[in-house]
C-alpha positions as CSV (number, residue, x, y, z in Angstrom):
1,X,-4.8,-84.4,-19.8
2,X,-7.1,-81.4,-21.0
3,X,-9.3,-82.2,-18.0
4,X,-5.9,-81.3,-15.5
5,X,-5.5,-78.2,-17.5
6,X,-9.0,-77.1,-17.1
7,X,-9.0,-77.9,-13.2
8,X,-5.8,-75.8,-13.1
9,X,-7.6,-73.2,-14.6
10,X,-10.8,-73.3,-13.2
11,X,-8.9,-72.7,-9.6
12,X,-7.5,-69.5,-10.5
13,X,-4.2,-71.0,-10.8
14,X,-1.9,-70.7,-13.9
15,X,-1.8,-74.1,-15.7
16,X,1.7,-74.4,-16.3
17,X,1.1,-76.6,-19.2
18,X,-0.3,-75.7,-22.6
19,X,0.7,-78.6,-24.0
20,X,-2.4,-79.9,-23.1
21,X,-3.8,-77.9,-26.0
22,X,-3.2,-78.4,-30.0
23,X,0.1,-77.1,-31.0
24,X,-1.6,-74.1,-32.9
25,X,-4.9,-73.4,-29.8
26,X,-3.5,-69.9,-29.7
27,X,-3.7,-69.5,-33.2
28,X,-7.7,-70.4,-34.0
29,X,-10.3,-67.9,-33.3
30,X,-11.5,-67.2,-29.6
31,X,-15.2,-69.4,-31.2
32,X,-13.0,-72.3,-31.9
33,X,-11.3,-72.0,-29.0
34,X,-14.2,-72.5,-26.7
35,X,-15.4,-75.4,-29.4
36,X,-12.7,-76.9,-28.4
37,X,-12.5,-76.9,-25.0
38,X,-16.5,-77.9,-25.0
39,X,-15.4,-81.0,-26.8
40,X,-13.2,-82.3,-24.1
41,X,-14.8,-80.7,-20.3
42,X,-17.8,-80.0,-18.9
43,X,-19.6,-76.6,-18.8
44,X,-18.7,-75.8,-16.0
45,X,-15.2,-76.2,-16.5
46,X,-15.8,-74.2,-20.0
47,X,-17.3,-71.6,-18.1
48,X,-14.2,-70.8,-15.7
49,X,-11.9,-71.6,-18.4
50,X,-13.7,-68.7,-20.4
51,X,-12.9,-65.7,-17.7
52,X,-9.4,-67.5,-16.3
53,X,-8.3,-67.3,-20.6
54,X,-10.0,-63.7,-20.6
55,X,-8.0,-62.4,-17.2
56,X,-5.1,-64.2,-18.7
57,X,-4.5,-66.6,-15.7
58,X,-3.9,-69.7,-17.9
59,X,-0.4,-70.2,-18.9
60,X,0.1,-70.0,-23.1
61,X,-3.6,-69.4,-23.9
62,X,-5.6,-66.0,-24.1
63,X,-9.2,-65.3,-25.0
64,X,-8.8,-61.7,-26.6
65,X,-12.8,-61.4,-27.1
66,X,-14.8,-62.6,-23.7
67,X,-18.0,-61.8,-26.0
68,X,-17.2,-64.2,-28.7
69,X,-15.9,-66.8,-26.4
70,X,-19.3,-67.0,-24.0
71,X,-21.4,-66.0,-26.5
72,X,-20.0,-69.4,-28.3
73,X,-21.1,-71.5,-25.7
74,X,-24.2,-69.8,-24.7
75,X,-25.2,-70.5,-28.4
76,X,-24.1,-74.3,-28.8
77,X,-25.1,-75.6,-25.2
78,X,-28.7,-76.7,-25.0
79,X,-31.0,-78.0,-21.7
80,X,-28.9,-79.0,-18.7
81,X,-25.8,-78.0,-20.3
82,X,-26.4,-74.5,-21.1
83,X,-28.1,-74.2,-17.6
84,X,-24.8,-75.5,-15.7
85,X,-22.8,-73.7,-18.1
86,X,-25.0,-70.2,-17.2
87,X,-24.8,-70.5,-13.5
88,X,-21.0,-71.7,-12.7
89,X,-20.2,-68.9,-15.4
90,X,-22.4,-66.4,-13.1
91,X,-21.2,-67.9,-9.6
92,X,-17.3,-67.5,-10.6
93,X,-17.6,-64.4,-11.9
94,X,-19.5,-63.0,-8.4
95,X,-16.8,-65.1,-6.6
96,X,-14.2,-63.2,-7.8
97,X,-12.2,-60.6,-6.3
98,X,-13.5,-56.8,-6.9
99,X,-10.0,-56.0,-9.2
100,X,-10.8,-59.1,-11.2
101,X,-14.4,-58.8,-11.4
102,X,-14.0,-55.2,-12.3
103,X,-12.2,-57.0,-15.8
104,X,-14.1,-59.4,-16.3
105,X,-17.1,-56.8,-16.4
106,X,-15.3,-54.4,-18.7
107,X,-13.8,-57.4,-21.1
108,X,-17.3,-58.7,-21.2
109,X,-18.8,-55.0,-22.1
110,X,-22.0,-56.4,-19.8
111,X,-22.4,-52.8,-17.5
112,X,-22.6,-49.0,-19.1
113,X,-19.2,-47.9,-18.0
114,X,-20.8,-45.1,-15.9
115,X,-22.6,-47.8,-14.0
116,X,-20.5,-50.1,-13.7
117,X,-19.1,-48.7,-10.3
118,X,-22.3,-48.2,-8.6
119,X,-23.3,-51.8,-10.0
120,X,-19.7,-52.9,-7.7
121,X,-20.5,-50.9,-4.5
122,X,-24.0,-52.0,-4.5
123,X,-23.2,-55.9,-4.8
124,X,-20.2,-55.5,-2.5
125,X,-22.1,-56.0,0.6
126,X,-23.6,-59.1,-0.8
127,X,-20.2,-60.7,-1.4
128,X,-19.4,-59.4,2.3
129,X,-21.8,-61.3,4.2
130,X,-21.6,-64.5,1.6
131,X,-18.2,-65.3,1.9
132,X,-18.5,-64.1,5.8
133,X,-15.4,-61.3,5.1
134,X,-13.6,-59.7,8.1
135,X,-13.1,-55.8,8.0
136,X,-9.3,-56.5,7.3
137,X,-10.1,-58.9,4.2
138,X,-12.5,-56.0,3.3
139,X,-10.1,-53.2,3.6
140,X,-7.8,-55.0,1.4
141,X,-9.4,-55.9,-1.3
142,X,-11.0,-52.7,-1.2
143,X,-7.2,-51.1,-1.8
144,X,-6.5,-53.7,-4.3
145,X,-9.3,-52.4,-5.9
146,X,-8.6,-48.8,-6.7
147,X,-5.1,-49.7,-7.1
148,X,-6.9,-51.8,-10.1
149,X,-9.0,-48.4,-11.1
150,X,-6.0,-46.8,-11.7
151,X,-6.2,-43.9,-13.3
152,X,-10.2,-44.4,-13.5
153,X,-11.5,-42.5,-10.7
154,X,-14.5,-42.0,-11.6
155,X,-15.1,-45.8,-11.4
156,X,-13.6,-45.7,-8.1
157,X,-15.8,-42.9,-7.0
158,X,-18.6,-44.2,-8.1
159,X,-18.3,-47.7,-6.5
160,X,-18.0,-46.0,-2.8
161,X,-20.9,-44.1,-3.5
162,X,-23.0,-47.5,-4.4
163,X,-20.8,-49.2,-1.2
164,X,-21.5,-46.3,1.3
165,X,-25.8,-46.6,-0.2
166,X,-25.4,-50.6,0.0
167,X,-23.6,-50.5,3.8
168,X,-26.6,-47.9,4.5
169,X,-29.7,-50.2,3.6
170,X,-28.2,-53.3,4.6
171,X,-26.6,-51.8,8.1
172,X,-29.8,-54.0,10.1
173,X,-29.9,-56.6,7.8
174,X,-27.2,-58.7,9.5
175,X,-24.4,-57.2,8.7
176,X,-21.8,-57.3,11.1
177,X,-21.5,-53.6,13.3
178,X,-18.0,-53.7,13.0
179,X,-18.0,-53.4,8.7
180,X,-20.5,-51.0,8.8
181,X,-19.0,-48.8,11.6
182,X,-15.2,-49.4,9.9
183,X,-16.4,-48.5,6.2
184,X,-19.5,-46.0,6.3
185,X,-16.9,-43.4,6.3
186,X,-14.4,-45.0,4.0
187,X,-12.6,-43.4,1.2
């Protein structure tokens, strides 16, 4: 039954169902937490189940230190496990939306807040041309993402800068005319 949880989860989706966890999950420390979920799934599904807890997107559980919860498994999984653990935890995390990633960045303390936008704008393209994004799907996400900055806008700022510079050096790289031409400008 843990297993349907951690699918659940590991789609994005709310879970519904905590009662897949012991009556006091919420109650043991974020460590024991990941212990647990280690006993019972794979590493990959411990992975996603780490950021969806973090980003609060599984129903009844939360995660309130990212470090301490991956730094749990990176230091129990060995070989092929840590390996498989590493990468899906690295592929979700790029997978993710910018708002979301933007979280999971800052929860997980990994960039120098003063980098962290640049860090965004410059990897943006990537994301662009590996999940084959249209200028509309672009254009929303990136207004979902300074809605997400808030009041942060230096972040904001800082992540068109490293966009516009990305967009610039990868404009005859193969990516599509109509992103570059659409978002060179874009503020």
């Amino acid at each position: 039954m843990l297993s349907l949880c951690l699918v659940a989860a590991s789609c994005g989706k709310k879970s519904g169902d905590s009662g897949n966890f012991p009556e006091n999950f919420n109650g043991l420390s974020d460590a024991e937490k990941v212990a647990y979920v280690m006993r019972h799934a794979t590493p990959d599904s411990v992975a996603r189940f780490i950021c969806d807890a973090s980003l609060g997107r599984v129903e009844g559980i939360s995660i309130a230190s990212l470090a301490a919860a991956s730094n749990h498994a990176y230091e129990n999984y060995t070989g092929d496990d840590l390996a498989t653990f590493y990468a899906e935890y690295d592929r979700y995390e790029s997978d993710m939306p910018l708002p979301e990633k933007m979280k999971l960045y800052v929860l997980a303390g990994k960039e120098d807040p003063q980098k962290l936008g640049y860090e965004l704008g410059l990897s943006y393209v990537g994301n662009i041309r590996d999940n084959h994004l249209t200028a509309d799907q672009v254009e929303k996400e990136l207004k979902e993402f300074k809605k997400a900055c808030g009041d942060d806008s230096d972040t904001y700022r800082r992540f068109i800068i490293g966009f516009h510079t990305a967009l610039e050096l990868e404009r005859n790289n193969g990516l599509p005319q109509e992103i570059y031409s659409r978002f060179i400008k874009f503020e």
